[in-house]
N, C-alpha and C positions, 0 to 999 in steps of 0.2 A: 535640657542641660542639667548634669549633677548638681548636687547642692553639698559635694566633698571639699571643703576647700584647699586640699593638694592631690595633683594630680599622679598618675600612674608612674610618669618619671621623676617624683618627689617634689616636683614645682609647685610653689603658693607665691603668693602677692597678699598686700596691704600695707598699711601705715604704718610706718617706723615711728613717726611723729606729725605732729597736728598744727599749724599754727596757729597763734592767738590762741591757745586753751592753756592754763596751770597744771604744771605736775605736781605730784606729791612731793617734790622737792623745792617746789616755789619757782620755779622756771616758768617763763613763755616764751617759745620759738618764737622769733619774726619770717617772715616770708622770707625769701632770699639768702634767711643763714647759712646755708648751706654751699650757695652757688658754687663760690672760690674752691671749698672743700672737692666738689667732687668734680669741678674741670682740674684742680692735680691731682687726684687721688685718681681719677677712674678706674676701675680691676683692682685697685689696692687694698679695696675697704673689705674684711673680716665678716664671713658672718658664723659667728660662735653658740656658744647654749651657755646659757646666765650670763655672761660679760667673761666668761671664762678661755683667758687666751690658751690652754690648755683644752679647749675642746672646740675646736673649728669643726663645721658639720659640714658643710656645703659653699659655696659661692654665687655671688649675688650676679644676676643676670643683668638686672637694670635698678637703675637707682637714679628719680627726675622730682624734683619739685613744682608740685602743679599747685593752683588757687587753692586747694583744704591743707596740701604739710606734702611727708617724705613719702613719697612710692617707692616701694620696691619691690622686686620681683627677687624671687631665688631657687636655688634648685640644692637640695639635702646630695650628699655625695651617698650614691648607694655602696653597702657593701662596709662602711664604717657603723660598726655596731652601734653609737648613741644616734646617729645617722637615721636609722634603720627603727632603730626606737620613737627616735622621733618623729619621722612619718606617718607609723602608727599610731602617735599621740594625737598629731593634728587631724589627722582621718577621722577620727572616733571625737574630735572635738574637744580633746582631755587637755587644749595645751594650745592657745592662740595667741599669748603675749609678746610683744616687738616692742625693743629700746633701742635705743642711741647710747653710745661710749663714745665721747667728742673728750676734747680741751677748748674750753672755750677762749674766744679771739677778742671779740669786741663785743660789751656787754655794758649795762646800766641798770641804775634801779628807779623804779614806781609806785610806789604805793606799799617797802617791803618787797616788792618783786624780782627779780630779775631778770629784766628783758635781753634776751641773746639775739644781737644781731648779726653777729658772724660766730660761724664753729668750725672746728678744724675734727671732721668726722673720722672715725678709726676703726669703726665696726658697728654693726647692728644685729644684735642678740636677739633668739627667741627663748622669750621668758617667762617665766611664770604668773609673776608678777609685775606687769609694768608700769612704769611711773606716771607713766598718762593712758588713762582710762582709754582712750580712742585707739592706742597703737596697738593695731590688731590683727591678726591674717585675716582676711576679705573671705567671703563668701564669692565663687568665680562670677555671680553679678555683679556684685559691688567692684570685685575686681576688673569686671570687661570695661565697665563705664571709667571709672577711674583711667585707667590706659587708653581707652577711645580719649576722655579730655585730657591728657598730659600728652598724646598725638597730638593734638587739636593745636595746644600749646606750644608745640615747639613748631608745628607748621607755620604757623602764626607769626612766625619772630623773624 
C-alpha cells in the first residue's frame, strides 16, 4: 500500500475535527455536534482552501462522525488550477491541515472553555494551519481503519 496520502484521482480522507481535544481557539467539539448539521446539509457542505469561499477546490465525498471526531473523505476537482496545486501540495506532504467553518447552535462553558454541542457546518477547508493540532489528511492507513470503524458504526445503529 502507498503511503501518499492522495490518491491518483485527487482523493484524501482525515479529520476535520477531534472530539474532546481544544483548539487554538478555546473550543471543544462534543460527539454528536454535528449530527443535525449533516442529516440537512448532506452534498451542501463546501470544501475550500483556507475558509476562503472564493476558492472551492473539490467536493466532499463522505462526511460521518465516528468515536474520535469528523471523517471526511474528498476528491480535489482536477483541472482547477489551485485544485491541481493542491494535490501536488498534499502528495509531497507540504500541506495536511483540515478546519471546520460552522455557526455555532448550542454551546456552553467550562472551565473558560467552550464546549459545542451542536454546530450548524458550512464547509471544511484544507489549511495550512489548523486550529486543532489532530485535523489532518490521514495517511491511507490511518484512513482505511478510520472508514473500516465509522462502517462498523453506522452498521451497528
Amino acid at each position: 500500500m502507498s503511503n501518499i496520502p492522495i490518491d491518483g484521482d485527487g482523493r484524501f480522507a482525515g479529520y476535520a475535527s477531534v472530539f474532546n481535544r481544544l483548539d487554538s481557539g478555546g473550543d471543544i467539539v462534543l460527539p454528536g455536534a454535528f449530527a443535525k448539521s449533516l442529516a440537512k446539509k448532506r452534498g451542501r457542505i463546501r470544501l475550500l482552501f483556507q475558509h476562503d469561499p472564493k476558492e472551492p477546490v473539490g467536493t466532499w465525498e463522505s462526511m460521518a462522525e465516528d468515536s474520535h471526531g469528523l471523517f471526511v473523505t474528498g476528491r480535489l476537482v482536477p483541472g482547477v488550477p489551485r485544485s491541481d496545486a493542491l494535490r501536488r501540495l498534499i502528495e509531497n506532504r507540504a500541506l495536511d491541515g483540515l478546519f471546520i467553518g460552522f455557526r455555532t447552535v448550542k454551546a456552553s462553558r467550562q472551565a473558560g472553555k467552550r464546549l459545542l454541542h451542536e454546530i450548524d457546518l458550512y464547509e471544511v477547508s484544507i489549511v495550512t494551519f489548523p486550529m486543532m493540532e489532530e485535523a489532518r489528511i490521514a495517511s491511507p492507513l490511518t484512513a482505511g481503519a478510520a472508514i473500516a470503524a465509522a462502517t462498523k458504526t453506522i452498521r451497528n445503529r
